[in-house]
N, C-alpha and C positions, 0 to 999 in steps of 0.2 A: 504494500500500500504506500502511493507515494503523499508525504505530508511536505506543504508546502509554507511557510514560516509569515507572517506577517508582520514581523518584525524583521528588520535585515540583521544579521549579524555583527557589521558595523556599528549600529547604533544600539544594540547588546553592551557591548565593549565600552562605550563614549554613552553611555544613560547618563551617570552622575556627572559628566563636563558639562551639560547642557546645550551641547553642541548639535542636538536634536532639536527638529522644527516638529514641534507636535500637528498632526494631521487630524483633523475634527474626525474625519470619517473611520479613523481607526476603530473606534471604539465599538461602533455601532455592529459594523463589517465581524468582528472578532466575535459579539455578541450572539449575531444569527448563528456564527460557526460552532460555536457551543451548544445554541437551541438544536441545531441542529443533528450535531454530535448525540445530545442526549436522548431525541423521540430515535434518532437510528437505535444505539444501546437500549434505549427501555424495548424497544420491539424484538430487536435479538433476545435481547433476558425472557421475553414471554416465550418467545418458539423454546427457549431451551429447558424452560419449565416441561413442555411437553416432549421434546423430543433429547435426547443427546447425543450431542452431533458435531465432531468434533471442529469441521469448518465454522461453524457457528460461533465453538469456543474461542478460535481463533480471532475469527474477525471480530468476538466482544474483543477481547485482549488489546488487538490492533485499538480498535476503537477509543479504547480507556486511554493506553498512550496518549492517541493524538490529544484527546479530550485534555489530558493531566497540560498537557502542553500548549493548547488554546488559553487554558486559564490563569496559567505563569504568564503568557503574552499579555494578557488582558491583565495583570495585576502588575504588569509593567508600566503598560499605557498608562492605566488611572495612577499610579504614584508621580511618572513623570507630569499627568496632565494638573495633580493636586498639589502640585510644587509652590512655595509661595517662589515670586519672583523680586517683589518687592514689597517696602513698608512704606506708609507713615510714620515717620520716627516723631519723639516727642517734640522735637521746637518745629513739627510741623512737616521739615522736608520728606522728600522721597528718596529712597533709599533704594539701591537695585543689589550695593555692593554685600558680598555673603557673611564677610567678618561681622560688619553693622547689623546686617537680619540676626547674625546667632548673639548679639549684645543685644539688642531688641527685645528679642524671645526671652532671652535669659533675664534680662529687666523686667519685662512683663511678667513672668510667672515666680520671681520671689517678691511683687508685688502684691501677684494675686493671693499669695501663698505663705511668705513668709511675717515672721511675729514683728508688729510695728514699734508697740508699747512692752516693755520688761513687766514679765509674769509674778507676782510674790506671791510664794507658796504658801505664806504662812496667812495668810487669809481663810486659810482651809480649817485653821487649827479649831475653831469654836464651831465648825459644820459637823453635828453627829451624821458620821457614815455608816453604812448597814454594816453588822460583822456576823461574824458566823460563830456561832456558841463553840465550848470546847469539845462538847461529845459531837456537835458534827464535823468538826477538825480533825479529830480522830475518828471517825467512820471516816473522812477523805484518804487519808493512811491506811487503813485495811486492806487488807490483801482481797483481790475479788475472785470468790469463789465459781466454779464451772456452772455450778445452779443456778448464780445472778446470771450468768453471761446466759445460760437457754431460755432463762426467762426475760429476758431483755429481746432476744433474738424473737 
């Protein structure tokens, strides 16, 4: 079975330079090849419910290959096509260059994320917390018998 690749090889190699013109139509194209791919596969799988037949086996086999390898294309495309290109940086400019995007990001998310105001812990001291008595501290330590474990199961 000849499989024919809708990514080139080249731009395999050169994904991450960005040296690739993304092609709108990729996606779509890749898409049917998939749909495709699968109502072929689900209809082999039903003959072979009924029948076993070793061509058949075959050509599922073929099939799945090609299929495994339509969808690494296709998760090629969408990464290159979800690539940020550029920002709004904060004093407003835009930004294309990569260094700036990944200080960008990196700003953004220990702003989203990171602690603004110093935490004291000792605020906690006067909050009664729930605790756990001493006999159920020690039923946590016991050793768990085979009869807990079937009656659990």
């Amino acid at each position: 079975m000849q499989m024919t690749l809708a990514v080139s090889p080249q731009w395999i190699r050169r994904e991450g330079t960005g040296a690739f013109n993304y092609n709108n139509e990729s996606i779509p194209t890749q898409a049917g090849v998939s749909k495709e791919l699968e109502t072929r596969i689900d209809s082999i799988q039903k003959k072979l419910e009924i029948l076993d037949n070793d061509q058949l086996k075959q050509e599922d086999k073929d099939l799945q290959e090609e299929l495994n390898l339509t969808l690494i294309q296709e998760e090629i495309i969408w990464r290159k096509r979800n690539k940020i290109h550029g920002l709004h940086l904060e004093d407003g400019s835009w930004s294309s260059d990569e260094a700036a995007l990944r200080l960008e990001a990196n700003s953004f998310f220990h702003k989203l994320f990171g602690v603004r105001d110093d935490v004291d812990i000792d605020l906690l001291r006067n909050i009664p917390l729930p605790q756990l008595s001493s006999s159920a501290r020690a039923a946590l330590l016991e050793l768990v018998t085979l009869e807990e474990v079937k009656r659990a199961v």
